[in-house]
Structure formats: structure tokens, C-alpha cells
N, C-alpha and C positions, 0 to 999 in steps of 0.2 A: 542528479535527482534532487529536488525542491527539500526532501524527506532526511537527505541523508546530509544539509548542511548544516556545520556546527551551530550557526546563530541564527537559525530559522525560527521562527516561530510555529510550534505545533498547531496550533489553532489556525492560524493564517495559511499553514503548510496542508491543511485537511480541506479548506475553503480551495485556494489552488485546484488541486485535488478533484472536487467536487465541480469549479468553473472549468476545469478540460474535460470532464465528464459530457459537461451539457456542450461547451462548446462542438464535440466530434459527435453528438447526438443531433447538432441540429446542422453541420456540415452534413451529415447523409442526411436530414430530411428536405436541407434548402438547398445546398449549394455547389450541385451535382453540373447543374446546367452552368452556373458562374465559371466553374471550373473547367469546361466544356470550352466553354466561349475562348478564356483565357489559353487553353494550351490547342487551339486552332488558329489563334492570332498568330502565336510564336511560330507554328508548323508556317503559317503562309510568309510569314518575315523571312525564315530560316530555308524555306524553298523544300520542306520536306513534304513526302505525298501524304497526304490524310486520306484513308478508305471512305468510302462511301458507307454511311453509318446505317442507310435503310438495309445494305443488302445482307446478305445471310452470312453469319461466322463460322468459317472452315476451322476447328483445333488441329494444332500441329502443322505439318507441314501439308496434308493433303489435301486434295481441294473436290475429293471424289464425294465426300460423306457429309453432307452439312451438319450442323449443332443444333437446326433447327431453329434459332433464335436469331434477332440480327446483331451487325456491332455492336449498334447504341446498348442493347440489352448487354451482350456482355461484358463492355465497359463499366457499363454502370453498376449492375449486377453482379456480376462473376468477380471482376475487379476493385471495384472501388467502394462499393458497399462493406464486401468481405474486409479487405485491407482493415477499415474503421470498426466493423465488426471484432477484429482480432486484437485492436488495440482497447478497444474497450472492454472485453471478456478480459484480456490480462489485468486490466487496471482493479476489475472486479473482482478476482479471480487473488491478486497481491493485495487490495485494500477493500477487504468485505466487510459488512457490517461490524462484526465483531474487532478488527483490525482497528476501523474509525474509532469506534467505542473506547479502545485503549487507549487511543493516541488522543483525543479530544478529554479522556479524564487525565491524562498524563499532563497535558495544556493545561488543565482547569486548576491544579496544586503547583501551577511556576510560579512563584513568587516574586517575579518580575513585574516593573511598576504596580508594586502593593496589589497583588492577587488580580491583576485588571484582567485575565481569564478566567476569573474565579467562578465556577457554575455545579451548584451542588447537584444536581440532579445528574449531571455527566461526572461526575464525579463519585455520585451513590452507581450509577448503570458500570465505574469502572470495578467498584467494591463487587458486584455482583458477578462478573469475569472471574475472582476465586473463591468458587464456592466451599473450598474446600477450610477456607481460609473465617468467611464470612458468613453463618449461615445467618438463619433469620432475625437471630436475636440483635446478634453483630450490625446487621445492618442496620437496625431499629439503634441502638447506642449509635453508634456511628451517624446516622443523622442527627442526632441530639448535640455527638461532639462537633461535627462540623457546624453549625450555628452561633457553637460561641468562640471556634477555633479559628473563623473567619475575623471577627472582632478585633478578640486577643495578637492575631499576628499580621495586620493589615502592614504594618512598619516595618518585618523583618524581612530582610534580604536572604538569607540565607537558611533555609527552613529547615533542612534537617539539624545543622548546626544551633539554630536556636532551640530547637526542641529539646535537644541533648543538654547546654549548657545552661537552659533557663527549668531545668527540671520536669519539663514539661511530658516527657515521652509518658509518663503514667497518665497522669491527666488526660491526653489525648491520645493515648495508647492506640487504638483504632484506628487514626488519621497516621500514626508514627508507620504503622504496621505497613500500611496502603501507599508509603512513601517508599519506604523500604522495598516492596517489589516492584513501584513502577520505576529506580534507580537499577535495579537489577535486570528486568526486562531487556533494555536495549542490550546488553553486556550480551544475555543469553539468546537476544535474536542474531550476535552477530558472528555466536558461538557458533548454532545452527546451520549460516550461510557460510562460514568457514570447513563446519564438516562439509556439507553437500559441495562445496568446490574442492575440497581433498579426495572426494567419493572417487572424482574421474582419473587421480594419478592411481589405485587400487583396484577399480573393476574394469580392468581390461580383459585380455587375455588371459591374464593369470587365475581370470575368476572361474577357468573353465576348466581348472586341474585342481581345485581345491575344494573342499565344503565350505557349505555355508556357515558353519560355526569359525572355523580357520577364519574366513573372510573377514567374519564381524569384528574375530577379535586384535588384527590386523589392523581394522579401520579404527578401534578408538585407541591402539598405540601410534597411529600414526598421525592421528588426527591432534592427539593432545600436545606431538611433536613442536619443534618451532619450526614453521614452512618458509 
């Protein structure tokens, strides 16, 4: 996955992203018939029998009860549509708005060639993500800091470490804060995907002789284990 390698670019990796989105959006709107054509080619090279698409779709093995639809419909429909349907509800479903949000301010504070993702407004949208962190006032300073904290560190490479050694974390307290959890972030999304892959060596069988409190407390000894 584009997302999960080390030297990807998060901005470029959300773009990606976003071009396989449209890409398998305009496959089902165009390219039903292209695709059509091409695996009828193969079938008559290959000497395999192709159904007669106008006629009616039997499901299963019987040929008593029709579907009421023809091949062409179900191919197209039933099949091929869904298939793309299902990969695009995932992609929505793992990278929804809120998702992009994160990862696009996450991009926008790399400091790689001198801030050239630099975008304060995906960057204030990522401050808004923790309210609990940022409320109104916060975010109003924090635009003010990132104006001049764009400036000031156009030349450093290494953003948290310059912050720390150039004294800087008061001054920009706000932007230090907002680095601070999107460093932490990946760590704790991989926390998460770690627990839910340990869930399935725990809720087996065993889960159906035991209470739910036993269970829980089960999963975060086991989870915090080394696997």
C-alpha cells in the first residue's frame, strides 16, 4: 500500500489516493463495454464458449427459475459494477474525509525541501481534528504562529529537533504541540491495527465460556504482550 511506505510522500500518497478513486469511478461509468469486448476476444482465441448475453440468467445450477434479467445485465450489474462498488466503499470507508484531513496536515508540517508542502489551511483543518486540544482561542494564535513559523524555519530540516534546540518550542508552542501528535499518531494507528489483529487469536471459542469483563481484560494483557 502506496500509504504505508517509508519514503512516500503523504501529500503525493493522498493525490494517489484520490487518482484511483476517479480512476474505478469512471471504469464503471466507461469502460464496462471495453472490457467486454477484450475478455470475448480471449474467450474466442482460447476456444472457450461465451453465453449468449441477450438470453435470460439462470443463478446457481438450475435452469428451472429464471433471474428475470439477462447475462449482459448480470455481468454488468450483479458483477462488475458491485465488485468496483466494493472497492470503492473500502477505500471510503479506510480513507474518509477526516482520514485525508489528517494526513494532508500531517504532509503540510514535512519539512522536507524547505516546507515545499507547506499549506496552512490543511494544516489549521488538521489543529481542528483535536478539539480537545485546540479550542477557539488556540486556533486563532496558532494561525498567527504559523505565519511567522513558516518564515523562521523555511531552512531547517529537522523540525522538531530545531524547535527544541533553537528554543523555539515557547515561541511556537501551538505549532510544537500539533507536531507532537501528528508524530504520535502513526505509532497509535499502528497500536490499534495491532490490537484488532491480536482480537482474532482471543475471541474464539474461548469467548463463549467466559464474560465479557474476563475477555476485555485478557485482550489488553495480551495485546500489550510481544507477538
Amino acid at each position: 500500500m502506496i500509504l504505508q511506505k517509508k519514503d512516500q510522500d503523504i501529500v503525493n500518497a493522498v493525490e494517489f489516493l484520490n487518482i484511483t478513486k476517479k480512476r474505478l469511478q469512471d471504469m464503471r461509468k466507461n469502460e464496462w463495454e471495453s472490457l467486454l469486448d477484450d475478455v470475448s476476444s480471449f474467450c474466442d482465441v482460447h476456444d472457450i464458449l461465451i453465453p449468449n448475453l441477450d438470453e435470460s440468467y439462470f443463478p446457481g445450477k438450475s435452469k428451472c427459475k429464471s433471474s428475470g434479467v439477462s447475462y449482459a445485465h448480470h455481468l454488468c450489474v450483479e458483477v462488475f459494477f458491485v465488485v468496483i462498488d466494493v472497492q470503492l466503499q473500502e477505500l471510503n470507508d479506510r480513507f474518509d474525509v477526516v482520514s485525508s484531513d489528517l494526513l494532508l496536515g500531517m504532509g503540510s508540517l514535512n519539512p522536507v525541501n524547505s516546507f515545499s508542502n507547506f499549506d496552512k489551511c490543511k494544516i489549521m483543518t488538521l489543529a481542528k481534528c483535536y478539539p480537545s486540544e485546540f479550542d477557539h482561542g488556540k486556533i486563532r494564535d496558532l494561525s498567527y504562529q504559523l505565519d511567522t513559523f513558516i518564515i523562521h524555519m523555511r531552512r531547517i530540516r529537522d523540525l522538531a529537533k530545531a524547535l527544541v534546540e533553537a528554543n523555539l518550542v515557547e515561541t511556537y508552542s501551538l505549532v510544537y504541540l500539533l507536531v507532537k501528535l501528528t508524530l504520535i499518531l502513526p505509532v497509535a494507528t499502528a497500536t490499534v491495527e495491532r490490537a484488532f489483529s491480536s482480537m482474532k487469536h482471543i475471541k474464539n471459542e474461548v469467548q463463549n465460556s467466559i464474560g465479557n469483563q474476563y475477555l476485555n481484560d485478557c485482550l489488553v494483557c495480551y495485546i500489550e504482550c510481544d507477538l
